[in-house]
Structure formats: structure tokens, C-alpha cells
C-alpha positions as CSV (number, residue, x, y, z in Angstrom):
1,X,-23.1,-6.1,7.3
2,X,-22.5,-6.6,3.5
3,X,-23.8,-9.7,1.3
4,X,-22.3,-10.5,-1.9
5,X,-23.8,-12.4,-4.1
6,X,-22.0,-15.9,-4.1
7,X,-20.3,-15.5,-0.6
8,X,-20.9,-15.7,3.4
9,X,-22.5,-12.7,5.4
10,X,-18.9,-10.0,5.1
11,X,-19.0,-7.4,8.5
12,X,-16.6,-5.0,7.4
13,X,-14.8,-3.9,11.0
14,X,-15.1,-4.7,15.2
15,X,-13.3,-2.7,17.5
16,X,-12.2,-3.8,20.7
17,X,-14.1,-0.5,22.5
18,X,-17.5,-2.4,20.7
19,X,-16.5,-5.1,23.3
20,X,-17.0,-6.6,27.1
21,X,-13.2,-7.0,29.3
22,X,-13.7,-10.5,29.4
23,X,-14.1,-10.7,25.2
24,X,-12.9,-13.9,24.0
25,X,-14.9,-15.5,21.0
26,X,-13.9,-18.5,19.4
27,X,-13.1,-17.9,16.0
28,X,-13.0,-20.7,13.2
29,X,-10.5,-19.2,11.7
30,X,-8.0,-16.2,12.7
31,X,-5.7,-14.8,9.4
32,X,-2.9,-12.4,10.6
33,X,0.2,-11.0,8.8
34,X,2.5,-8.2,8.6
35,X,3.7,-8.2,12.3
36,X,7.3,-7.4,11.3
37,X,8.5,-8.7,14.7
38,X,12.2,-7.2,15.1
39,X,11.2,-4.0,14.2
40,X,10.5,-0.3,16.3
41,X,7.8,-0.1,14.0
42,X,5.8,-3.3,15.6
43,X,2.9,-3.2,17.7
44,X,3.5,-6.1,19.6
45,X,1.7,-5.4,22.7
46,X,-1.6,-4.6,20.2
47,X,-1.0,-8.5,18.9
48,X,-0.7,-10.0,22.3
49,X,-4.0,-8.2,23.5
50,X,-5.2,-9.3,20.4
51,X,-4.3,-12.7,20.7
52,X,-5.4,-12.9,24.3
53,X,-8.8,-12.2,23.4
54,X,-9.7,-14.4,20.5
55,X,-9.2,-17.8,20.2
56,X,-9.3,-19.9,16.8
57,X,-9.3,-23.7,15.2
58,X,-7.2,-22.0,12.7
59,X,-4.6,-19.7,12.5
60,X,-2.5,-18.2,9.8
61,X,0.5,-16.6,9.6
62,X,0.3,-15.1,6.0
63,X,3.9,-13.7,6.2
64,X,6.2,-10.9,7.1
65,X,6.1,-12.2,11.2
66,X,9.8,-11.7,11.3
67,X,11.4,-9.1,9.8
68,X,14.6,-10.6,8.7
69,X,15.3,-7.4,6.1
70,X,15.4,-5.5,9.5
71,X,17.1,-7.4,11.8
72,X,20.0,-8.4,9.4
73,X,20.5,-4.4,9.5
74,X,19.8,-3.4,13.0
75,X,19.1,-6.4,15.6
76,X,16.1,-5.3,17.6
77,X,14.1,-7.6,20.0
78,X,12.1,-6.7,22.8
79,X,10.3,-9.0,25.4
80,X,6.8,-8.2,23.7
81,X,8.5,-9.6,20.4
82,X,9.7,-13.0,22.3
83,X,6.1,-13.0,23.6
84,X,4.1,-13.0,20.2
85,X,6.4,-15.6,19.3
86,X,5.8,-17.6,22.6
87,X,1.8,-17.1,22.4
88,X,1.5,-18.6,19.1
89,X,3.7,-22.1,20.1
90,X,1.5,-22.4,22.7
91,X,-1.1,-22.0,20.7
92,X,-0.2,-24.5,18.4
93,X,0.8,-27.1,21.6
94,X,-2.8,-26.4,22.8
95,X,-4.5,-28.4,19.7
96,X,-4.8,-25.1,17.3
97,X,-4.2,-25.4,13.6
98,X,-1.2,-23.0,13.1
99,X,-0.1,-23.0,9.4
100,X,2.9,-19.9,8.8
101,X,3.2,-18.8,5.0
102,X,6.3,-16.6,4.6
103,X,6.6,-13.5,3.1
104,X,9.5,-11.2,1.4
105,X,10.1,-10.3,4.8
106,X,10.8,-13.4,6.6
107,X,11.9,-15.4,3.0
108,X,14.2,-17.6,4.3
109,X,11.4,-19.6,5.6
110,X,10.7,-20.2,2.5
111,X,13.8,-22.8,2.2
112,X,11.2,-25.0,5.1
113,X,8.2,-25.0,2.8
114,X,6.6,-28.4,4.0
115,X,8.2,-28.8,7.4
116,X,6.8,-28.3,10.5
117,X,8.4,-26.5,14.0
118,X,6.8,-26.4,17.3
119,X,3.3,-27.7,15.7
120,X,3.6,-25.0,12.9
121,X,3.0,-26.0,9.5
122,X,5.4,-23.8,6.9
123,X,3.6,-23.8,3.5
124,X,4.4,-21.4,0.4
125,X,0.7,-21.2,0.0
126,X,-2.7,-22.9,1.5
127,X,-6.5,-23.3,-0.4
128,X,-8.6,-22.8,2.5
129,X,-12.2,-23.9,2.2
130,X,-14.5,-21.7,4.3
131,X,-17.6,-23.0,6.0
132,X,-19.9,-22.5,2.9
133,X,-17.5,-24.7,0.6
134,X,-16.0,-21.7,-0.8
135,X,-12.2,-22.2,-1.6
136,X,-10.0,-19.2,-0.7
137,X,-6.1,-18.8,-2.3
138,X,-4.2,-17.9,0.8
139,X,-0.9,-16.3,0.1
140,X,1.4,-13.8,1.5
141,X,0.8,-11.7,-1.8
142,X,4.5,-10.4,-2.3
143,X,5.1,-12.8,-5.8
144,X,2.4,-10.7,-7.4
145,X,4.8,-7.4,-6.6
146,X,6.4,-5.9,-9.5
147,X,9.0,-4.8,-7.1
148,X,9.7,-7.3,-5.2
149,X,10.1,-9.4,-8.5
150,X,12.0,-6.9,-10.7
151,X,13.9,-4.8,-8.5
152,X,14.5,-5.8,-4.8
153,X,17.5,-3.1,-4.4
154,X,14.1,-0.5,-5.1
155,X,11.7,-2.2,-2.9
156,X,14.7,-2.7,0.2
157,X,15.1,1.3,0.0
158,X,11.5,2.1,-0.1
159,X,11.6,-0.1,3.3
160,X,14.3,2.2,4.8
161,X,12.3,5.5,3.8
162,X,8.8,3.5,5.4
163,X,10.8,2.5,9.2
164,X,11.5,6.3,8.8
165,X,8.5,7.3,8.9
166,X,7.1,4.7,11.1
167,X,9.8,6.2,14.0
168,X,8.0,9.7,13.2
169,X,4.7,7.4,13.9
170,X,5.6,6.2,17.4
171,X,5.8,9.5,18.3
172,X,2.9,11.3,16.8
173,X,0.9,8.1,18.7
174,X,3.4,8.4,21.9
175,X,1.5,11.8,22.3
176,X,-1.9,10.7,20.6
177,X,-2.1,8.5,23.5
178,X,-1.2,10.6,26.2
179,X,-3.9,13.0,25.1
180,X,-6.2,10.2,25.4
181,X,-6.6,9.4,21.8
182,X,-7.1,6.4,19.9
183,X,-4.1,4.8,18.0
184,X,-3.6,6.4,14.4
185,X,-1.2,5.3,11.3
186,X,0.7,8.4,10.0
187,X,2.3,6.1,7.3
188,X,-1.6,4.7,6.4
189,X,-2.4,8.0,5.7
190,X,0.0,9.1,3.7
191,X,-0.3,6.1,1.5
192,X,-3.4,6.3,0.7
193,X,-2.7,10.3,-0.1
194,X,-0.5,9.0,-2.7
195,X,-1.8,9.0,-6.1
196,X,0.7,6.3,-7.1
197,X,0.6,3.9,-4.0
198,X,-3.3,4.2,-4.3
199,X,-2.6,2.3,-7.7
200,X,-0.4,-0.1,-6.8
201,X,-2.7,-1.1,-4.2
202,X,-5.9,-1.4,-6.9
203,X,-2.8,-3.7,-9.5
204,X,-1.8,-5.5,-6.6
205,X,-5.7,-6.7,-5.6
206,X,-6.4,-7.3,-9.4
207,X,-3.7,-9.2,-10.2
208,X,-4.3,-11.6,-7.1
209,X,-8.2,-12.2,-7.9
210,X,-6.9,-13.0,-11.2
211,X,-4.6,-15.5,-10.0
212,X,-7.4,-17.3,-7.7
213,X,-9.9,-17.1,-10.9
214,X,-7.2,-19.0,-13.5
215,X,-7.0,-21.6,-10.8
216,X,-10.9,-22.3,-10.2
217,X,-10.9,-20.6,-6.9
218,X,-13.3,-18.5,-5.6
219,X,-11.3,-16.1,-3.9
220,X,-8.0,-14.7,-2.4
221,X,-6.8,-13.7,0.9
222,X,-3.3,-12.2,1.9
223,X,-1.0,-9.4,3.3
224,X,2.1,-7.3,2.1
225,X,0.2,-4.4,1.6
226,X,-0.5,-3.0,4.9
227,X,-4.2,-2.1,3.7
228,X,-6.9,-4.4,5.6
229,X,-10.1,-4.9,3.1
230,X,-12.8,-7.5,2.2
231,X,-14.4,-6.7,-1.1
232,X,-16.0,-8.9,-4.7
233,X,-13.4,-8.2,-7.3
234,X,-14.6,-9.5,-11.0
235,X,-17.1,-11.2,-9.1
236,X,-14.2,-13.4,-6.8
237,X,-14.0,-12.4,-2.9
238,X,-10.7,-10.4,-2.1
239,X,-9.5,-10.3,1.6
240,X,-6.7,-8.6,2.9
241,X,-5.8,-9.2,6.7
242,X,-3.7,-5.8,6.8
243,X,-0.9,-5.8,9.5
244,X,0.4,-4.9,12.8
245,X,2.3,-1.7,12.3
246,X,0.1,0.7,10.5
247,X,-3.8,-0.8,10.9
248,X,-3.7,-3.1,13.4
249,X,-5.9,-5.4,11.7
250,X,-6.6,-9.4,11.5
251,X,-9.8,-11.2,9.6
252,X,-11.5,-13.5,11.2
253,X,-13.7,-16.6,10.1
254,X,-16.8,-17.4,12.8
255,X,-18.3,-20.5,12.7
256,X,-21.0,-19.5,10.7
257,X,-18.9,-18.3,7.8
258,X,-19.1,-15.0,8.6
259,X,-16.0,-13.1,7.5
260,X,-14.9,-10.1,9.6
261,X,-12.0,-7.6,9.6
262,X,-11.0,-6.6,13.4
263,X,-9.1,-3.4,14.1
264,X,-7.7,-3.8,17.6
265,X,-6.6,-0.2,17.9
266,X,-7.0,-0.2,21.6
267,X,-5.3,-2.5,24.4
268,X,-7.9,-4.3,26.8
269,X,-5.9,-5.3,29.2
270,X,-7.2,-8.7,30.3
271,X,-5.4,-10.3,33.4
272,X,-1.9,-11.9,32.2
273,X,-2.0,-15.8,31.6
274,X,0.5,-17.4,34.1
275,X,3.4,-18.0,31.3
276,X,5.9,-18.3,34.0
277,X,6.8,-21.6,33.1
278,X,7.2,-20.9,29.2
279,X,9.1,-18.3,28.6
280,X,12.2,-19.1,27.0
281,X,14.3,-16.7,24.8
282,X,13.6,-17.2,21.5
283,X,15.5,-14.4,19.8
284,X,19.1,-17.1,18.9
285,X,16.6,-19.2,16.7
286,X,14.9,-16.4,15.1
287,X,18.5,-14.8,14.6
288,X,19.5,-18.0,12.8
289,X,16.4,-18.5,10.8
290,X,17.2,-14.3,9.8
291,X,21.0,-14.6,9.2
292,X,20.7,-11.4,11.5
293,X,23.4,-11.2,15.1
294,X,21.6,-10.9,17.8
295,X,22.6,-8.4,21.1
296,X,23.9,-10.7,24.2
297,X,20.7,-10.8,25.6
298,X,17.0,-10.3,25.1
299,X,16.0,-6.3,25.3
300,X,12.8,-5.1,27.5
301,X,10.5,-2.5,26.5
């Protein structure tokens, strides 16, 4: 466990191997982002497990759910997809506090900013306040992106390249796991190999902890990076959930205050929850909401 200074008792990682079958904590507060639902590149059966296993007051979607880049090019959506979608409405029925912040990914969300669907509450941004008083910026992250700000044409090629090497990554894992080995991110790694990327990543976190200092806050948490992380920045408490194509990652609030990343890099396998009775196809809305057409009918795993 780390301590900083002004903050809550930080654990920096849990792994669902570190855990009982029957797992299921009640979180305060579950942050999640990055799933890119409607992409090869998704781990959506990770998520679900995930999900499954930890329960929350809160949950937030800090953006890129729904990859609408993706699915505008190539419509892809597979029962595990319809599922996440599924688990986190019936979340939401069941009393949880579900608030969805879009990303560059899913940005035409971003035309809903105030509404609410199925019990979800779409904001461009949320102040959270932790259980030690501590006010926490949470935002998707992508506005603080030269890229994305300057030159979309760039960052919508250097998407293509990544689902190319994410294809080369369900295979390297296909085999991983057939050898009996734990999940591992191929595009993670050669990220973080890269000179450049390595300091993007470091602008990127600088600039946000920046932003939650001019406004008074005492900290940030977000996504669009792919890099899962809890660390002081200039004295101000950065958080990044990560994502659910390359990490596998979420952070998680307990009720004590206690800030935790979890890497679910393997799959339980609790009992199914009898969803029988709430499994409608969901994959005509999120087409609409993506501008994306959809195939005739939803596609299995």
C-alpha cells in the first residue's frame, strides 16, 4: 500500500487469482473506461466477469464504451458486447448510481450531455468527492490530446495501425492461453517501448493535473490512454482507470476511501445470473447513437 501525503490509503493492483470464487465486494465507487464495445479488440467477457464480481454505489463510464470510430467502418457486435451493455442497465435499474462521460470514441454522446437513458446520467464531466472530502475532476481525458484537438485525420489513422495490432494480440493471447498463460497486451508493450508514446503519456498526465489544480481540485481521474496508474503529480492525485483491451483494468473506491486499481486479467467464472428475461438486442440503438449500419442480426462469439 502507498500513502501520499494529502490523500486516502492508494493499493496500487488486485488480481482476480488474489481472490475466493464467490468474490464480490461492494465497492463505493467503480471507475471504468476504454471498453471499445464494437470492436475485435474488446475484452468483453473480461468486463462481464469483472462486473459480476464487484458491485458498487457508483459507477462511471469515463468514455470510449462504444466505439463509434469502429463500427461506422466495420459493424461488429457480438452477444458479449449486447451483454456489457445489458449488465450496466440493470445495474442502473437496481438503485446503482451510473453516470456515462463520453469520450472521442463514442462523441456523439456528447450531443446528450445532461440527459439521462435507462437510469444513466450523460455528463461531459463530473467533480466527484471521495470519502475523505477530497474532490476528484473526472473526465474522459481526450480534450487534453493534442491530436485529437489538432489533427483528427492523424489520430483516426493511428487507430487503424492500433486494431492492427490488437488482431496480432488476440492471437498471441489465443495461444498464451492455450499454453496456460495469463492474458498479456502486445500493444501495452510496445507502447510503453516507444520513446515518443512514453512522452505523450507523461504530457498527457501533466496537463490534466494541471487542469484539476487551476480549478481548486485536488485531483484527476480518466481514460483515453490505455495506461492504468494512481500516482501524486505536483502534489495533486492522478488516476487513470486504463481500459478493457490492452490492461484490463478498472479503479475502484472502497468505503473507506481506499483507492485501488484492479487488473482482472483472468476470468472467474462465477455461476451466470438468470438474465433470461432481459436480454433484448441492443445493437439498432447503439447503431443509431454511432451513425454506424448494423448486420441483420446480432453476431455470437
Amino acid at each position: 500500500m502507498v500513502q501520499f501525503g494529502l490523500f486516502a490509503p492508494i493499493s496500487r493492483t488486485v488480481r482476480p487469482s488474489d481472490l475466493p470464487p464467490d468474490h464480490k465486494p461492494g465497492y463505493r465507487t467503480i471507475w471504468i473506461s476504454d471498453i471499445h464495445l464494437g470492436t475485435a479488440g474488446c475484452k468483453a467477457e473480461y468486463l462481464l466477469d469483472f462486473l459480476r464480481h464487484n458491485e458498487s454505489d457508483t459507477l462511471y463510464l469515463v468514455g470510449d464504451i462504444i466505439d463509434a470510430w469502429q463500427l461506422r467502418r466495420n459493424w461488429y457486435w457480438r452477444q458479449a458486447h449486447n451483454d456489457v451493455i445489458q449488465k450496466i442497465l440493470r445495474r442502473a435499474r437496481k438503485g446503482a448510481h451510473v453516470i456515462y462521460v463520453p469520450g472521442n470514441h463514442d462523441e456523439p454522446l456528447r450531443d446528450y450531455l445532461g440527459l439521462t437513458f435507462g437510469g444513466i446520467e450523460v455528463q461531459g464531466e463530473v467533480v466527484h468527492t471521495l470519502a475523505n472530502g477530497k474532490k476528484m475532476l473526472v473526465i474522459h481525458g481526450d480534450l487534453f490530446d493534442g491530436v485529437i484537438r489538432h489533427a483528427k485525420w492523424l489520430a483516426h489513422l493511428g487507430d487503424t495501425l492500433y486494431t492492427m495490432v490488437l488482431k496480432l494480440n488476440h492471437w498471441v493471447n489465443h495461444w498464451r492461453t492455450r499454453l496456460g498463460f495469463p492474458y498479456w497486451s502486445l500493444s501495452q508493450y510496445l507502447k510503453h517501448k516507444v520513446k515518443n508514446a512514453v512522452n505523450f503519456i507523461s504530457d498527457f498526465e501533466h496537463a490534466l493535473t494541471h487542469e484539476a489544480k487551476r480549478r481548486g481540485l485536488d485531483g484527476v481521474i480518466c481514460g483515453h490512454i490505455h495506461k492504468a496508474e494512481i500516482r501524486e503529480i505536483d502534489g495533486l492525485l492522478y488516476c487513470n482507470d486504463g481500459d478493457w483491451v490492452e490492461s484490463l483494468t478498472a479503479l475502484v473506491e472502497t468505503h473507506t476511501g481506499e483507492l485501488k486499481i484492479i487488473e482482472w486479467n483472468h476470468i472467474l467464472g462465477a455461476p451466470e445470473e438468470d438474465e433470461s428475461n432481459e436480454a433484448a438486442d441492443v445493437s439498432g440503438v447503439i447503431a443509431r447513437v454511432a451513425g454506424a449500419t448494423p448486420e441483420p442480426q446480432l453476431e455470437s462469439v
